[in-house]
N, C-alpha and C positions, 0 to 999 in steps of 0.2 A: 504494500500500500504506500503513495506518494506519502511524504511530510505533509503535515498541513500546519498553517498558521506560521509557519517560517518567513522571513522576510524577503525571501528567493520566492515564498509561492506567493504571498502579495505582489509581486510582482507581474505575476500570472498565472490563478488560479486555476484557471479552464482545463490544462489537459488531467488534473488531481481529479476534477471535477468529475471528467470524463470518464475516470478510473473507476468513482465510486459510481456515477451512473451505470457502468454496466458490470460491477461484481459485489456492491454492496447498496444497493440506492435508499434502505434506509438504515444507516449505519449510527453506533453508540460511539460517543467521541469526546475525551477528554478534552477539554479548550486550555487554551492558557491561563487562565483565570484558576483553572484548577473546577470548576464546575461540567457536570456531563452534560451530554445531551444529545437527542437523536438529531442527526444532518439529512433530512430530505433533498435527494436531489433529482429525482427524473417528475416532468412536469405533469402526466396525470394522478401521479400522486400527491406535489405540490400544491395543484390548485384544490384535489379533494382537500387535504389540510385545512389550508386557506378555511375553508367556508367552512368547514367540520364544528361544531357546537359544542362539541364535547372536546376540544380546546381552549381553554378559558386563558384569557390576556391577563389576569391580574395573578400575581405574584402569590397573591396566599396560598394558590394549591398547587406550591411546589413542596415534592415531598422533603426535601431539605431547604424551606423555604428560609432559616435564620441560619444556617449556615454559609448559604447564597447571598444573605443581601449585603448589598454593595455592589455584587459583581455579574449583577443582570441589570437589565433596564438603564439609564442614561445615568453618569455616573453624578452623585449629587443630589438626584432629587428626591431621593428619600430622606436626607438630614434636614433639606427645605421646606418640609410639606409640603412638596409638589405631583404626589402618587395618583392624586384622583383628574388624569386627563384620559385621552381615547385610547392613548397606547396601552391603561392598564387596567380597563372595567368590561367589563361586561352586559349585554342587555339584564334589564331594562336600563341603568346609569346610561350604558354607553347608551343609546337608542335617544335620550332625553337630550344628554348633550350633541350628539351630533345634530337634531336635528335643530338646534341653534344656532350652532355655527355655520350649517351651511349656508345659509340665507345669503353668507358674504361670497360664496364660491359656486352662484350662478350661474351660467353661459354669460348673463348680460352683467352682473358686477365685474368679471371678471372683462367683459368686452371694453366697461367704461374705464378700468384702472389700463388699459393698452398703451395710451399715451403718455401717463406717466412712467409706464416702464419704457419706451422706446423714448423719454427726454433722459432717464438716468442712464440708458445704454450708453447713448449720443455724450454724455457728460463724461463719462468714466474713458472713453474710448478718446475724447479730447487729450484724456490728463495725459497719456504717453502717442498721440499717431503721430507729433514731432520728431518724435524721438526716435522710430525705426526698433525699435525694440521695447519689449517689455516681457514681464512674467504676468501670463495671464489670467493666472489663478489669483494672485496679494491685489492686482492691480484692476481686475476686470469679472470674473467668477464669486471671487469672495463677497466683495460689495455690493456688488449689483441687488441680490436676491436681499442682503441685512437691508439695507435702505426702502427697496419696495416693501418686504412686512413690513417696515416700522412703520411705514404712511400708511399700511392697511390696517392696523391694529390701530392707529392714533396715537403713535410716542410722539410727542413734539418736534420738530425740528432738531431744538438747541439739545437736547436728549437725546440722539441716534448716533451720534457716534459712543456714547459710554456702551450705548447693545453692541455697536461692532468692534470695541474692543473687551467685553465680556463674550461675544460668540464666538474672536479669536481664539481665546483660553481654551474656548469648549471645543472646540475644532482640530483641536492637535491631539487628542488623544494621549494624553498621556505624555506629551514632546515638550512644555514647558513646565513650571516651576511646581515642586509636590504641595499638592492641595491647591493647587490653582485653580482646576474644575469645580470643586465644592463648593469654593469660596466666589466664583465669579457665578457661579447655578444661585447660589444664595443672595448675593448684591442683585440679580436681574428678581428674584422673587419678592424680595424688601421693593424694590422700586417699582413693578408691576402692581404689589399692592395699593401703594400710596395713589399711582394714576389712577388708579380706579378710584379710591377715595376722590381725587382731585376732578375727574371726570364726573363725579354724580349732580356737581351744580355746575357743570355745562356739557352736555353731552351733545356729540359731532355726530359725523355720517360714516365712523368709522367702527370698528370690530367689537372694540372693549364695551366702547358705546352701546353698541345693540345686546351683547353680553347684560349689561346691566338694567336696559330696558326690558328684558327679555325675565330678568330675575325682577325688577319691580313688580312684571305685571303676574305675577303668580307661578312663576318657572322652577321655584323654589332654587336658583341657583347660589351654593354658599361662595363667600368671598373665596375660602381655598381653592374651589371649583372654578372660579370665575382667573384666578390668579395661577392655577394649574394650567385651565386650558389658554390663555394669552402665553404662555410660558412653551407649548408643545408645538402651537403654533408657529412659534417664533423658533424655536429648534427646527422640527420637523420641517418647516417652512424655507429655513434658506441652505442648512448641509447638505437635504438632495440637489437644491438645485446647483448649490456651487459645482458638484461631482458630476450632473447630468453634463455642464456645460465646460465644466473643463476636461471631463470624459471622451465626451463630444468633439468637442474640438482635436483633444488628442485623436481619437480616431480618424476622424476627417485630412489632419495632415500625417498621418503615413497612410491613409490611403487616396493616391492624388485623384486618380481616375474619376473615384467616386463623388469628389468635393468639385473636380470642374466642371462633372455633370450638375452641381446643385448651383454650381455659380453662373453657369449659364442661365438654367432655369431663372434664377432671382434677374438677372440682367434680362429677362425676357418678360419678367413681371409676372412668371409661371409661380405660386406658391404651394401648388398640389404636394410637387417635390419635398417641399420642405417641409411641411404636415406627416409625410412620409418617414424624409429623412430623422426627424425628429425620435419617432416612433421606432426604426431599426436602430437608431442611437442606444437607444433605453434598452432594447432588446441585447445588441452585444454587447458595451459592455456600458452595464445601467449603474444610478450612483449609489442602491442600495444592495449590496450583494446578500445579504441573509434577511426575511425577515425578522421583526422581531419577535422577541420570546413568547410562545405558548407551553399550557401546563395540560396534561392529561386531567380531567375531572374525574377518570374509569377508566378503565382496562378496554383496549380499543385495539385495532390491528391500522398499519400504515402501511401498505404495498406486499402485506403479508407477513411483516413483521409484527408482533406485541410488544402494544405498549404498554406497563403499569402506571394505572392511577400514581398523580402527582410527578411523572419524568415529564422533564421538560424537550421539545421540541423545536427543531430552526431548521423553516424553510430553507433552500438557499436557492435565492431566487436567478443567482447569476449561472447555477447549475440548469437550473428546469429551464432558462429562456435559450440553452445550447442544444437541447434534447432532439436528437436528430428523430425520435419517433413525432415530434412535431413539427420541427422547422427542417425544410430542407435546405441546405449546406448549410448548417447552421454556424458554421465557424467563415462565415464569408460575409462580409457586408452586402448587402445588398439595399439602398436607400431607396428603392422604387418596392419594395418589398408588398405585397398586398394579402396577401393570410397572416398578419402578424398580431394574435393575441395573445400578447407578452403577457408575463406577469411582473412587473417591473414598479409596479404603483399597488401589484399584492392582489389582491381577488376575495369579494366574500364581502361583510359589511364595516369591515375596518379597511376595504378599497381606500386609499390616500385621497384626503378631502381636498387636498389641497393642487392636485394633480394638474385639472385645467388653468391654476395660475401658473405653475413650473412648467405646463407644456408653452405657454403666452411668452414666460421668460427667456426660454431656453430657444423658439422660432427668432423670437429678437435681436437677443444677442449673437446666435450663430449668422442670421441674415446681416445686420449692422459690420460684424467683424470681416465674412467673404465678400461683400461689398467697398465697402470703404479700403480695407487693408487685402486688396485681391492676392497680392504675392506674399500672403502671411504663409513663413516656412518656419520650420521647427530651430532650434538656435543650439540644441544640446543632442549626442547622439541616444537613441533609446533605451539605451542601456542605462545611461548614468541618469534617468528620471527612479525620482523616488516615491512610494505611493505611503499614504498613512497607514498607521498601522490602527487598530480599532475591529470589531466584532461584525460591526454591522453593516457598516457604510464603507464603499468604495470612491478613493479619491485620491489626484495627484498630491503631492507636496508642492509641487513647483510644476509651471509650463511655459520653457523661456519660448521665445517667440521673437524673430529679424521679418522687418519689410519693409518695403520703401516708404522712407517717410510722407506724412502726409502733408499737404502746402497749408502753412499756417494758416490760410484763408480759407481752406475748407473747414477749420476747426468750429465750431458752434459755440463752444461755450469755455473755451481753454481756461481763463483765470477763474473762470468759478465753478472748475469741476472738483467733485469733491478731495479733500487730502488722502492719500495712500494709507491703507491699513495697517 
């Protein structure tokens, strides 16, 4: 059996992937954490998972559930009280809360915030297209998505940058100073609470806003609730999309073929392509590779394996979307792809609510980037990128990036695009 969880298989998990797809697809697996768990990997068993009921998201019915805490779910938010959001309840909770928050993630809320993500693209893309060079990820991935939640949630202005230097902390997994994740998980829930406080005698046309509206009029929603789910949102909200679109990107420049086909498209004002491309993006390699934690409530079978009541379970979603019993070549890009029901946003009623803004963000910024910067090439050779390390989420560390610079007078908005993270 490959290694897994080494820093050689972050780098390229697929063909391990591919090992356990066809001699163990649902395997018992010690993690680094030192916690087991089953690895699902071939996709009709993943998606049965997915939607199965008798895997419960909340932590209490793990059979070694105090042994484990700490080292499942996002690290931090149990010393916060931040436990009661969608990643960790169950119907009826979860049923209640989601259908809350969706109100914000519409087709048409989500059509009316377009322009504001395509003036932050335009801004970010100002701060280096002089310069012929940049690392895509610190400079262009990472912000983009911190600064859209925070106007959809209603953090102030003069207030968004302490989120994107508290999501920095959360984002490195483990890579900067010990106790930094706790301690910045915990500064963003202190401060999440008070807005809400500060939000009740003036409420906008933003998220938290309707949160509290929502709990006025009989929703019974408690402040931890209300302070939880601002909190998951704003997580959950911008480290996929950093990963979809630095993922993406990565993708797109080693594979040229397929990127001059979409830049033509975009030059032809074609966007079918990119709707497309978008979606094989997420399919090979997508920004969440496992999903998150489930617990057996009973003794169940998963692809012919038993499971006992309270083991805990992880899709791995970058496994099931290679599965050649569903995709054919599935180790091939293909952006024109049309049978592509990835599971990449997850399946079942904890599907990513948040999905239609990350697909809005991620058509954006990859269209703004192969337009503007057409001869953006890679700046480092493949080898020497580095990917974070972390359980759940897949993403680069860095994505240097050379192209000809752009003429100061195409810039838009150069001195007032936001400062580097």
């Amino acid at each position: 059996m490959p290694e897994l969880f080494s820093w050689e298989f972050a780098t390229d998990p697929y063909p391990a992937y591919a090992w356990l797809r066809e001699h163990a697809p649902v395997r018992w697996t010690r993690l680094p954490s030192g916690v087991g768990a089953w690895l699902v990997t071939r996709y009709a068993d993943a998606r049965e998972a997915l939607a199965d009921p008798r895997l419960s998201k909340n932590p209490v019915h793990h059979a070694d559930e105090a042994g484990a805490r700490g080292k499942t779910g996002i690290p931090g938010e149990r010393s916060a009280d931040l436990m009661t959001h969608l990643l960790n309840i169950d119907p009826p909770d979860h049923t209640r809360l989601r259908r809350l928050v969706s109100k914000a993630f519409t087709p048409r809320r989500v059509a009316q915030f377009a322009p504001r993500v395509g003036e932050l693209t335009d801004r970010f893309i100002d701060g280096f297209a002089e310069r012929g060079e940049a690392d895509l990820i610190h400079e262009f991935a990472f912000p983009l998505p911190i600064y859209a939640i925070c106007d959809l949630l209603g953090v102030p202005a003069e207030d968004q940058d302490d989120f994107r230097d508290w999501a920095g902390m959360m984002i490195r997994h483990g890579g900067g100073p010990r106790g930094g994740v706790a301690r910045s998980v915990k500064k963003m829930r202190a401060y999440l609470v008070e807005l809400i406080h500060r939000k009740r005698g003036d409420l906008g046309d933003d998220l938290i806003s309707g949160l509290i509206r929502a709990s006025d009029h009989g929703e019974h929603l408690t402040e931890n609730e209300a302070a939880a789910m601002a909190f998951i949102l704003l997580f959950a909200g911008f480290e996929t999309t950093v990963n979809l679109i630095g993922n993406g990107m990565h993708t797109l420049l080693r594979h040229p073929a397929q990127r001059a086909e979409l830049q033509q498209a975009l030059t032809r004002g074609d966007e079918a392509l990119l709707e497309s491309a978008v979606e094989e993006l997420l399919r090979f390699d997508g920004p969440v590779e496992l999903a998150t934690w489930r617990y057996a409530t009973e003794a169940l079978a998963i692809g012919g394996q038993s499971v006992a009541a309270g083991e805990p379970v992880l899709v791995v979603l970058a496994a099931a979307d290679r599965d050649p019993d569903r995709f054919g070549a599935p180790d091939t890009v293909d952006l024109a792809r049309r049978d592509n029901q990835h599971l990449g946003y997850g399946h079942g009623i904890h599907y990513c609510l948040g999905a239609p803004l990350a697909r809005l963000e991620a058509r954006t910024a990859l269209a703004a980037l192969l337009t503007r910067l057409p001869d953006l090439r890679l700046a480092a050779e493949p080898d020497e990128l580095r990917w974070r390390g972390g359980l759940i989420m897949r993403g680069l560390r860095t994505l240097p990036v050379a192209f000809t610079p752009e003429p100061a007078a195409a810039s838009r908005n150069g001195s007032d695009a936001p400062s580097r993270p």
